[in-house]
Every structure is written in C-alpha cells, then in structure tokens.
N, C-alpha and C positions, 0 to 999 in steps of 0.2 A: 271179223270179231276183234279181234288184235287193235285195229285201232279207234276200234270204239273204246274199249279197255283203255286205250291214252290219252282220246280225247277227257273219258272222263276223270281221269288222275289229274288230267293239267285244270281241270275246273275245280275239284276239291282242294290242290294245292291253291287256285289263286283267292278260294274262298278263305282258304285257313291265313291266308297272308292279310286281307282283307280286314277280317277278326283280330287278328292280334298282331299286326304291323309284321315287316318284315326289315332286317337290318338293312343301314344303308353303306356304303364304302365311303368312306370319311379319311380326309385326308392328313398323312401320318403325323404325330406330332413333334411340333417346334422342341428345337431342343435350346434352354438356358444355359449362355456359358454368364458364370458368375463375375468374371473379371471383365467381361465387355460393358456388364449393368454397372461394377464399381466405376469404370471409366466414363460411363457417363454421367452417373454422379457429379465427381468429382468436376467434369466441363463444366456441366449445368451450376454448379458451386459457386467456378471459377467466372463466369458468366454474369451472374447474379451480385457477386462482391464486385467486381469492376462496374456491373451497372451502378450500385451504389456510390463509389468513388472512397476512396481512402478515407479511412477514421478522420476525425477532428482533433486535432493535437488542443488538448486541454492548457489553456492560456497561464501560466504562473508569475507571481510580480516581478517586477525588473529594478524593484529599488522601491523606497521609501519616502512619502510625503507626507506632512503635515495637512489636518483640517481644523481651521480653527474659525471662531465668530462669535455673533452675539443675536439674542433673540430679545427685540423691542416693543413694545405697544404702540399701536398708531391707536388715541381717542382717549377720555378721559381715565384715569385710573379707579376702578372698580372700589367700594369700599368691602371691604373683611367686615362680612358678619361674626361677632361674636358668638361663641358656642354655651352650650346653656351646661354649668358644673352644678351637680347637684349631689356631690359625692365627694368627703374626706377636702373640704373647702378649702380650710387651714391649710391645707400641703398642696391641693391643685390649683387654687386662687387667691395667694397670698396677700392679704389688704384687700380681696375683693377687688384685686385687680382684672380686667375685662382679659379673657384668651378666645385669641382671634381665629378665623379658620384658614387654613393655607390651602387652599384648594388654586386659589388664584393669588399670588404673591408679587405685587408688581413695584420697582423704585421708584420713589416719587422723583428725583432726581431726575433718574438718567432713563426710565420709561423698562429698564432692563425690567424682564420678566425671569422668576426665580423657580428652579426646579422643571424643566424642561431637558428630557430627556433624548435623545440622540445617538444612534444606535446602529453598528453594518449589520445588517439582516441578507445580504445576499442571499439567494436561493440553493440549498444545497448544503451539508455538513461541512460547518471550519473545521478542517484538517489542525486542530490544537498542538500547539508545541512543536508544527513541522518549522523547521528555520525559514522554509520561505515564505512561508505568510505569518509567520511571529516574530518581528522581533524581539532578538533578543535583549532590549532592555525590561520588557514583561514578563523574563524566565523568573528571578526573585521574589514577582508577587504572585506567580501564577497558585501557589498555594499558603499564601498568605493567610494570617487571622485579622479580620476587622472588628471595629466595635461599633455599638449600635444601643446607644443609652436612651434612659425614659427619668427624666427629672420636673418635677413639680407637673404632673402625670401628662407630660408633651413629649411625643418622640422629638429628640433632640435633631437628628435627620431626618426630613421629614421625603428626601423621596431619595433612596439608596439604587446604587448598581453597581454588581460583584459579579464575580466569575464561576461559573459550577463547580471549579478545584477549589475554591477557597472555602474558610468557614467564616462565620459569624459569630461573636462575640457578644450575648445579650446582656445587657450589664441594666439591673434595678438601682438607681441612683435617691431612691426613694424611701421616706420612713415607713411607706404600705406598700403591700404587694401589690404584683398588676399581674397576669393572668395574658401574656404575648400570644396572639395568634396570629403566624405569618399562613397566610394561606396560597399557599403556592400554586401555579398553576403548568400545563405542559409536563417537564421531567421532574421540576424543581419541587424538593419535599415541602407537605407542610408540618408544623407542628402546633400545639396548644402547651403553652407551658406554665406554670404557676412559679412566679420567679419570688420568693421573698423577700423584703425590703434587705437591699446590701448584698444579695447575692446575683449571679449571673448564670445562665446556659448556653451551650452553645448550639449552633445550627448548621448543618451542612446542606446544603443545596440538593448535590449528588448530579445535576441536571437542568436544563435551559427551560427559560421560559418563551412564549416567542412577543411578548408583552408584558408591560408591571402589572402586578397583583399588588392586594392589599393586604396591609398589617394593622391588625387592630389593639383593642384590650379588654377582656368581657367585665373586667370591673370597674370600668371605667370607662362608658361605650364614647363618649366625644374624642378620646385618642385616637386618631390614624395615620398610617403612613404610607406608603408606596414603594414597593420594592420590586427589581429587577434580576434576571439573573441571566447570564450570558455565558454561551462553551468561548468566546473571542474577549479577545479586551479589549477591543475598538467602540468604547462609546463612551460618553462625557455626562453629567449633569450641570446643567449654568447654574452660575454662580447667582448673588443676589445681585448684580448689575445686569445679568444676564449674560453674561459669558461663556466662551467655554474651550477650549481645546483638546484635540486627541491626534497625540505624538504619534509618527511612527508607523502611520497605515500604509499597507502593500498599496503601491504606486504600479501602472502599467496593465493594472485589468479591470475589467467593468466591476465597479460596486455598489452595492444600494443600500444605503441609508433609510433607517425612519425617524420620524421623528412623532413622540407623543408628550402630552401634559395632561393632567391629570382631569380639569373639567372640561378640555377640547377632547378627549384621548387624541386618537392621531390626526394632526395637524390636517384641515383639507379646505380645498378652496384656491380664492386666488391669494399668494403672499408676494411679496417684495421682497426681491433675492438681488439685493448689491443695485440697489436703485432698478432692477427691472422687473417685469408682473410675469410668474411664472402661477400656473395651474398644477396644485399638488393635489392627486388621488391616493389619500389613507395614509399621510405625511410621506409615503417615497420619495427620496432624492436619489437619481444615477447618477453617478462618478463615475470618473476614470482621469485619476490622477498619475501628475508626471512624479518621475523620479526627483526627490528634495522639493519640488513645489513646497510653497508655505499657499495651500487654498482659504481663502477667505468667503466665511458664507453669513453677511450679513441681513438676516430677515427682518422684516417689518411686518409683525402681524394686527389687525383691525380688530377692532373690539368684538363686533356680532362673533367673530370665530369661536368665543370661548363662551356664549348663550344657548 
C-alpha cells in the first residue's frame, strides 16, 4: 500500500506542476560595476572623436586687400522712360520738365552703368567690430549718421548702402510733404513716415538685409529708391561711370561677393570679367584675396541681362 500512496503523490505533484508551471533555476545575476561602463564610455568617445579627425581650425584674414572696378554695358544704351507726374507739378516738374526713371541708368559716354550694387555676403555671421575682419579705418563710420534727401519729389540717392549701426537722416528738401516708406526687409526696420516740407526723421536700421528693398513715397507714388543695409562695410555702389571701389577687405580667406541692380536684381548669366567669359549664378562672385592686392574686376554686361 505504501507505495501506491507515492506513486500517486508523485502523479498529483507532476499534475499541479503541469497546471501552474513549476520554477525553473535560472542563473545568478550579472552584477554592474559602474566604473567599468564609465570606462567604456569614455574609449568608445575616445574612438569616435579620432575617427572623426581634429576640428577644423576656422580660417581668419592675414592682411588686407583692395577690390576695385567697373561695371559696363556691352549694346546700345537703353532709353529712360519718363514717369508720369500727375501731382503738385510746379514743385515735382518744374517747366514741365520730363523725369526720367532710373531703374536702368547707363553713360553715354563711357557705357558705365550707374547704381550697381556689390556686396560680401559670405555665408555665415560677420563677426562686427572684431579687428580681424574690420578694419579699423571703418571704426569712425561704423555708427555714423547719413543723409538721404527728396528734392523736387526725386530721391536725391537713388540706390543707398549703410551699415545696421548707423542711422539715416531723412531730410524733406521740399515745399510739400512726402509721406517716406522704407520698407525694409530681413532685420532691417521698416518705417512709414510723414515728413513735412523742411523737416527731417530719422531711421535706424537695427538690422541686415540680405538684399535691397525698396523706398518709396505714398504721395507721390512715381518716387522710388533702393536701399540696402549690411552688419559689414564691405560693399560699394558705382558711381555714374560705373565705378566703384571697396578699401580695406579681409585678404587671405574665401569670400563671396554679390552683386545686384535694380531691373537685373542679381546679376546672372554669362558676364566678362577682365576680357574673360565667367558664368555667374545669382550675381556670386568667390574671392580670396591676397594681402595689399589692389584686385581689379572689370565686367562687361550685355544688354538681354537687364530684359
């Protein structure tokens, strides 16, 4: 009897195991030491940074060169549409004299195209005011005041570039108001201002553009002008021969230039750069000017560019 009594203990035992599982011996656990895991951290770190290879040591100028030149028209000289005055005559068309539009301003002369703007736009934040990308002959204007008048109702400058430290000086030169809208775009503020005849406002920037906007007048909608505003003082407007220069730029590291005018905006195409045919995409020019260079950048631009 006795081991019938066992046999059937050990079959209800392997039933109840059967039903509700039975534990298994599982082996003990791994133990974490904290300073072996920081150690391999730190290789795997160590590993990873040399696979990359040393930082890049950020390039800074080595000296100071000149960019200077002139921008020409290859093709007949466009004629200036006159603009239509239909407002305070006596003072904006004195004698019913014709005012012409400067959108395209070109010397009969000397082919110079006028108001053409030129610009470092390098990628990246100009480090302002640091001595080694400023010189310091641009410390005394860097918050300068300029002036920016409106006589016999023409902006007197008809395409400006200033610095985001400096201010503006609106000066009404005029027997009627004009009602100034610089419409600023990017950092650079805008304002609407009602200037009365003989008086002035002023304008602060605050902030870059990264292209000209326009200025207008709502009393007198045939006034416009073109204004720029830059954290660098590296850029020029030609003159009415077409000229231009910009003293003084950091030499020794890659720069890039744009260049725009107001009915091309930015230059693109093929130009003639010093008697050779270069292909400009959205006026960019790269540099990398030596130390004291005097660079010379003489373009020849063809008519269709500016249609």
């Amino acid at each position: 009897m006795p081991h019938l009594v066992g046999k059937r203990f050990a079959l209800l035992l392997a039933g109840i195991c059967m039903a509700v599982g039975c534990a298994r011996h599982l082996p003990p656990a791994e133990r974490v030491v904290l300073t072996n895991v920081n150690a391999l951290r730190t290789e795997f770190g160590r590993g990873a940074a040399e696979a990359a290879g040393p930082a890049a040591a950020v390039a800074e100028p080595t000296g100071w060169a000149t960019l200077k030149g002139s921008f020409k028209l290859n093709g007949s000289v466009p004629d200036r549409p006159p603009l239509t005055i239909d407002k305070d005559q006596a003072i904006c068309a004195p004698g019913g004299r014709a005012v012409l539009s400067e959108t395209l301003v070109v010397d009969s002369a000397t082919q110079g195209i006028k108001d053409i703007v030129i610009y470092l736009a390098t990628p990246g934040k100009f480090p302002a005011g640091d001595p080694k990308w400023e010189h310091p002959s641009y410390a005394e204007k860097r918050q300068a005041t300029l002036e920016f008048d409106q006589k016999n109702c023409v902006f007197l400058t008809h395409t400006l570039a200033m610095r985001s430290t400096q201010k503006l000086k609106i000066l009404n030169s005029d027997p009627v108001g004009h009602n100034t809208k610089i419409e600023g775009t990017g950092k650079a503020a805008q304002i609407n201002a009602t200037i009365p005849a003989g008086a002035n406002v002023m304008y602060e920037p605050g902030g870059e553009a990264q292209e000209p906007f326009g200025v207008a007048c709502s009393i007198h909608p045939w006034m416009s002008a073109r204004m720029i505003v830059r954290d660098s003082p590296y850029f020029a407007v030609t003159k009415a021969d077409g000229s231009f220069e910009i003293p003084n730029v950091p030499a020794g590291v890659p720069l890039e230039f744009r260049v725009w005018q107001e009915r091309a905006k930015f230059l693109q195409g093929d130009m003639k750069v010093n008697g050779n045919t270069e292909k400009w995409n959205k006026g960019r020019i790269k540099l990398t000017l030596q130390p004291d260079e005097q660079k010379t950048l003489d373009v020849v631009v063809d008519v269709p560019v500016f249609k």
